[in-house]
N, C-alpha and C positions, 0 to 999 in steps of 0.2 A: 173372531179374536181368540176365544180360547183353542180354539183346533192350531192358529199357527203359536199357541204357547205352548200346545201340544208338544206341538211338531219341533221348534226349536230347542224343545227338553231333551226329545229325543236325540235329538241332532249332537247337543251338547255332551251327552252320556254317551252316544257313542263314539265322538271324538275323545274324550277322558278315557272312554276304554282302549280305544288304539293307544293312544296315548302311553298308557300304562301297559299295555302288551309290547307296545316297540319299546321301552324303558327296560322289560323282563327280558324283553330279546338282547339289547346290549348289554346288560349287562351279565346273562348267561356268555356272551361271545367275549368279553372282557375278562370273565372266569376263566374258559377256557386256553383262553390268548396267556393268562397268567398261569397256569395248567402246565401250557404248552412251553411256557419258558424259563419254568421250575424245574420240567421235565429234562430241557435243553443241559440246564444248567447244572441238576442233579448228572446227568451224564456225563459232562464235563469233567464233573467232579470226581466221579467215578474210571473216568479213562486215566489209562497209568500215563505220567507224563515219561518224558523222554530221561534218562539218569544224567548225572554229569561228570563228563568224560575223567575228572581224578576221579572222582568216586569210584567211578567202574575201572579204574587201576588198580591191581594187586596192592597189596601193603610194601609188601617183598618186592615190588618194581620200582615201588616210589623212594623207597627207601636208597634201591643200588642206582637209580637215576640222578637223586639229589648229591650221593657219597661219588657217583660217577664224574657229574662235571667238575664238581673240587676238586676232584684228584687230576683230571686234565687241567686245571686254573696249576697244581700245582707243580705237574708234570711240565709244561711249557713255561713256567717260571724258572725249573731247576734247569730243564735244555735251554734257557738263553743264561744262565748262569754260566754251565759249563762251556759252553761258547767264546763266556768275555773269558772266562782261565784258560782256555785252549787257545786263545790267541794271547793272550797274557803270561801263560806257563813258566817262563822262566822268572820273571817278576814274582808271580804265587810260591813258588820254589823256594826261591832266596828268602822269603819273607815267612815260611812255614820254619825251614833251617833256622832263621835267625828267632823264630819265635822255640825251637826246642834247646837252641844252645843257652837261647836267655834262660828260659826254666830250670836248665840245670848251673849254670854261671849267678843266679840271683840269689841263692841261699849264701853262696859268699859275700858276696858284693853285701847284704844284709850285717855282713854278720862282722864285716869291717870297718862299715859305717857305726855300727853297736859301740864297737872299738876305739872309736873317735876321729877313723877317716871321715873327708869330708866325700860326701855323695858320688862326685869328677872326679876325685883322687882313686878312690875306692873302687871307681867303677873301671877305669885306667888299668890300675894292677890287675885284676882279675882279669881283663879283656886281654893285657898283653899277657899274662903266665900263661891263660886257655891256649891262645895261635902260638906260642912259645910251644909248650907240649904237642900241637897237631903238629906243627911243622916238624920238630924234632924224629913223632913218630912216625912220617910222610918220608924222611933221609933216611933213617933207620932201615923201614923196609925196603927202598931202591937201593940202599946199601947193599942188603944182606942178597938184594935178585942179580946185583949187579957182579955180586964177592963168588956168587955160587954158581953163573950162568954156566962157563964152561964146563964144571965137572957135571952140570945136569945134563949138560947136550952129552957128554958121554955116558953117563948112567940110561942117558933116553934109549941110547943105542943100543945100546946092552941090556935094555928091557924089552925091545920091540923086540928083540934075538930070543931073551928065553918067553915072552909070551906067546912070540913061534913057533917054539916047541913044542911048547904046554898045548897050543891048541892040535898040532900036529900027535900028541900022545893022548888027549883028550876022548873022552868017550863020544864027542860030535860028532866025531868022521870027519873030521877037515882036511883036504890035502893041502899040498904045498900050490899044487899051481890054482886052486883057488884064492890062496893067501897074495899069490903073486897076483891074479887077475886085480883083487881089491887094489893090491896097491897101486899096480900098472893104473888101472882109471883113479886111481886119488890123485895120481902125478898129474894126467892128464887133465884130468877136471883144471889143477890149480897152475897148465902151462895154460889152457884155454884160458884162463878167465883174469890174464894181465892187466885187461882196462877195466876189469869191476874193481879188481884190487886198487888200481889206478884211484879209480873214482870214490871210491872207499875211505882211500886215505886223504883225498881232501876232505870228503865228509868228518872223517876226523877229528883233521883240524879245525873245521868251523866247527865243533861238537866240545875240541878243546877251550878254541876260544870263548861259548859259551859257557861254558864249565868256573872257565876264571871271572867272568865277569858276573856269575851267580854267585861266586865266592867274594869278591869283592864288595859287591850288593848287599851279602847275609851278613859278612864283617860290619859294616855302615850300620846297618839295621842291627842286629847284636847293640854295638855300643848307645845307639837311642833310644833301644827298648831298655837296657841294663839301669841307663841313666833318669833317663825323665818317661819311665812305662806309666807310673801312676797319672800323671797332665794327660798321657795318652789315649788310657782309658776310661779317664772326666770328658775326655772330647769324643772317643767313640757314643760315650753315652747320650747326649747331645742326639745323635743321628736317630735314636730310639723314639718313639712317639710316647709324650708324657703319660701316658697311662699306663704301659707297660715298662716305663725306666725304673720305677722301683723295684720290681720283679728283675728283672735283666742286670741290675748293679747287686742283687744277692745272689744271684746264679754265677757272676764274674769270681770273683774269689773262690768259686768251689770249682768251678771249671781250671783256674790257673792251679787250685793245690791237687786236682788229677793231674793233668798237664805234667808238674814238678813229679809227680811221686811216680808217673809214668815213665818220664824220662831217669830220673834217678836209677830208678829200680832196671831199667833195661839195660844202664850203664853197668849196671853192677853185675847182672845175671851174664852181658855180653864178654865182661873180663874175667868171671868165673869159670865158661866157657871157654876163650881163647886161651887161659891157662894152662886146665887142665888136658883139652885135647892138644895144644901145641907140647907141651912134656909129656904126653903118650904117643906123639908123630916122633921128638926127641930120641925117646929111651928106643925107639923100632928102629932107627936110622933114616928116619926119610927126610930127604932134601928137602931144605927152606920151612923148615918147622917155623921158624922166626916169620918170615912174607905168609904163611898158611893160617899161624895162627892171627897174624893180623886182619885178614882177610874174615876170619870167623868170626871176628870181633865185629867189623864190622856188618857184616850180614845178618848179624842177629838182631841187626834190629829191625829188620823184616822178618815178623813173625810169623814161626811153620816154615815158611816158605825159604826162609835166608840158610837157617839151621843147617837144613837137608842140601842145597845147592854147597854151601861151604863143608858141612862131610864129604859129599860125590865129590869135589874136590880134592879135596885128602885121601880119599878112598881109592881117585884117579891115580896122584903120583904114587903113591905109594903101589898101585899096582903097576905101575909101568916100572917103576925107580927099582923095586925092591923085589918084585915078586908076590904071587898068590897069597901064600901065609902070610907075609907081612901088611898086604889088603886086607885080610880078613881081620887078623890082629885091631888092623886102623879100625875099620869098622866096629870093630867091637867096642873099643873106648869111643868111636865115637855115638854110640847105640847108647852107652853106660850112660857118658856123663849130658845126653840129651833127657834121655828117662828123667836121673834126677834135677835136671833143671823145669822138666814138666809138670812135676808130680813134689819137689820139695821148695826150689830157687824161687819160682814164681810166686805162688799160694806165697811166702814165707816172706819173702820181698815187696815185691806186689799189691798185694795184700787184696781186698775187698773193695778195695777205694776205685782202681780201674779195673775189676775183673771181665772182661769179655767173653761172648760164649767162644768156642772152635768154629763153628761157622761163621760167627760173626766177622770173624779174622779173617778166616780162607777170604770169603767171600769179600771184603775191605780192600784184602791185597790184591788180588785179580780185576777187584774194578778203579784200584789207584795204579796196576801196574797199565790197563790198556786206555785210562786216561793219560796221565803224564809218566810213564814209564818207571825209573827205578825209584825216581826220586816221589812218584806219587804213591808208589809202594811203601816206601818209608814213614810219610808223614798222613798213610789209611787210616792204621790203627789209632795213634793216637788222635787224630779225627775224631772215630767214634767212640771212645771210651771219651772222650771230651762231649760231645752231642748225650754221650748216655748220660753223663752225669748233669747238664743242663737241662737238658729234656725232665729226669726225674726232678729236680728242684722245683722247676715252675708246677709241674703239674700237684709236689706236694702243697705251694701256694695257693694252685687254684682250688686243692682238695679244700684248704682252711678257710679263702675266703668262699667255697658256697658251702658249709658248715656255719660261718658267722652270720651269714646273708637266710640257712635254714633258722639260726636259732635267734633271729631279730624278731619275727616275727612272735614269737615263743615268749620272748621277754615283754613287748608289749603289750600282749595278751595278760599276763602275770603282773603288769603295773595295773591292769586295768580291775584287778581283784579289789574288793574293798576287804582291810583287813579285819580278823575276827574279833569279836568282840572281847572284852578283855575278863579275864575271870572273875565271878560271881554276879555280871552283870547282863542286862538282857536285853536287847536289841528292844528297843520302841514300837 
């Protein structure tokens, strides 16, 4: 009995001791298994992950990417704009005209309602004295082309003779039978080309006929805008989204008094002009001072551009009608009195209220001439001295509200002070 109590001791101890060696054995392989996925994990950790794809964009890309699609959002908003005007153009025409004749017809109309007309009486008179005056000066000038046609077709002829000469004595070396070849193919040209002419002068008339019925149109339009413009632009405003209609009803009124002070001022610099060069074409003798100077009149109100075509005009008859000296003469006054209407009439007139750069014009009239032609030439500029002066408005708006929106925060800050204590006393 004691040998197998022996034996069963032994037996017991050394199953305890497996026991405890397979225990030391898992749980070294359990260390190491944790070792191993520390290890895992630690490297994980340590492997650079992949970057993300803004991040690894330039600054400078992201920037002309986000400024890129706005400007296409807004580029194909302005191209279906010019679209609906380009199908619409005689409509936008009539309606630009009837908004510059109103700007300059509404200071009256104002200023006789003051007086005690009533708003349709007042608005009446002035509308009829305006087309009273266009029409008058519209007979005047056919008068004056109609009174002087023939002696100019004989001045023309006796101008094409001595500018014949003149080029025949000239230091170009021109002969005579060069002068003949030119004319010989001018004849030619205009025997060839009877059915453009043809087709031409129907174009014409449907060119006339639209002509009167833009005129028609701006008449109509004038007396609605003259009469009830205010009702008008309570209801444009309407079409505004209420958040930006309070900004957009203070920009209206500064936009109409450029507008006004635009048109005003252009009237005034264009008759100081067609004065002074029509009685310097007068005092030289050239034909139709009266039709030239009207004509200058009106082109001036296509800026740069109008001035120069309406001198090369003058410059023209007078070199056919009169001779060399008397083109240079022209020229001269008309050189003179452009200088001072560039440099004293405008600034002086004008004033600051719609000053434009020079380019801003060129460039205005070249892109209103080869949208709608003369008449989108005409109503370029005052376009964008109208835009410049709205554009400046809002954004001094938006200057003030993110200045009250910087300094809210500033004030709440400052309420939240507790105030100082009050003299000779001492905080608790």
């Amino acid at each position: 009995m004691p040998g197998i109590r022996t034996w069963l001791g032994r037996v017991k101890g050394g199953a305890a001791a497996l026991g405890e060696r397979r225990a030391q054995a898992q749980a070294r392989n359990e260390a190491e298994l944790l070792a191993e996925r520390e290890r895992v994990a630690q490297a994980r950790r340590m492997r650079p992950r992949n970057p993300d794809p803004a991040r690894a964009v330039p600054w400078g890309v992201r920037v002309a990417a986000e400024a890129g699609w706005r400007f296409l959002v807004l580029a194909a908003a302005l191209w279906v704009v010019m679209r609906v005007i380009g199908s619409v153009r005689l409509v936008v025409l009539a309606f630009a005209a009837a908004l510059l004749i109103t700007a300059l017809l509404e200071p009256t109309v104002a200023r006789l309602h003051r007086a005690g007309l009533a708003r349709g009486l007042a608005t009446a008179v002035t509308a009829l004295f305006g087309f009273v005056v266009l029409g008058l000066v519209g007979w005047f000038v056919v008068w004056q082309v109609l009174d002087n046609l023939g002696n100019l077709s004989g001045r023309l002829q006796e101008g094409i003779e001595e500018l014949k000469r003149w080029l025949l004595d000239s230091p170009f070396h021109v002969t005579e039978q060069q002068i003949n070849d030119v004319a010989g193919s001018l004849s030619d040209a205009i025997g060839t080309s009877t059915s453009e002419i043809t087709s031409t002068g129907l174009q014409g008339v449907t060119v006339l006929v639209e002509i009167l019925t833009g005129m028609l149109l701006a008449m109509f339009s004038t007396l609605f805008l003259l009469y009830d413009g205010k009702q008008i632009w309570q209801w444009t405003l309407k079409l505004v989204p209420a958040a930006a209609r309070p900004d957009v009803a203070d920009a209206g009124p500064a936009a109409w008094r450029t507008l006004t002070a635009y048109v005003r001022g252009t009237v005034i610099v264009a008759f100081i002009d067609a004065l002074f060069i029509g009685l310097g074409i007068y005092f030289l003798g050239v034909p139709l001072a009266v039709p030239i100077a009207v004509v200058i009149f009106l082109a001036s109100f296509v800026p740069l551009v109008g001035a120069v075509a309406s001198g090369a005009v003058a410059v023209v008859v007078a070199l056919v009608t009169q001779g060399v000296f008397t083109a240079l003469m022209t020229l001269l006054v008309v050189l003179v009195v452009q200088q001072i209407e560039g440099h004293v009439l405008q600034p002086f007139i004008l004033g600051r209220a719609v000053r434009v750069h020079p380019l801003a014009v060129v460039l205005a009239v070249a892109t209103g001439g080869v949208v709608a032609g003369i008449g989108g030439a005409v109503v370029a500029v005052p376009l964008v001295a109208v835009a410049n002066t709205v554009i400046g408005h809002l954004r001094a708006h938006a200057g003030d509200d993110e200045a009250e929106a910087d300094q809210a925060p500033a004030e709440v800050e400052a309420d939240r002070v507790e105030p100082p204590a009050a003299p000779g006393r001492h905080p608790a």
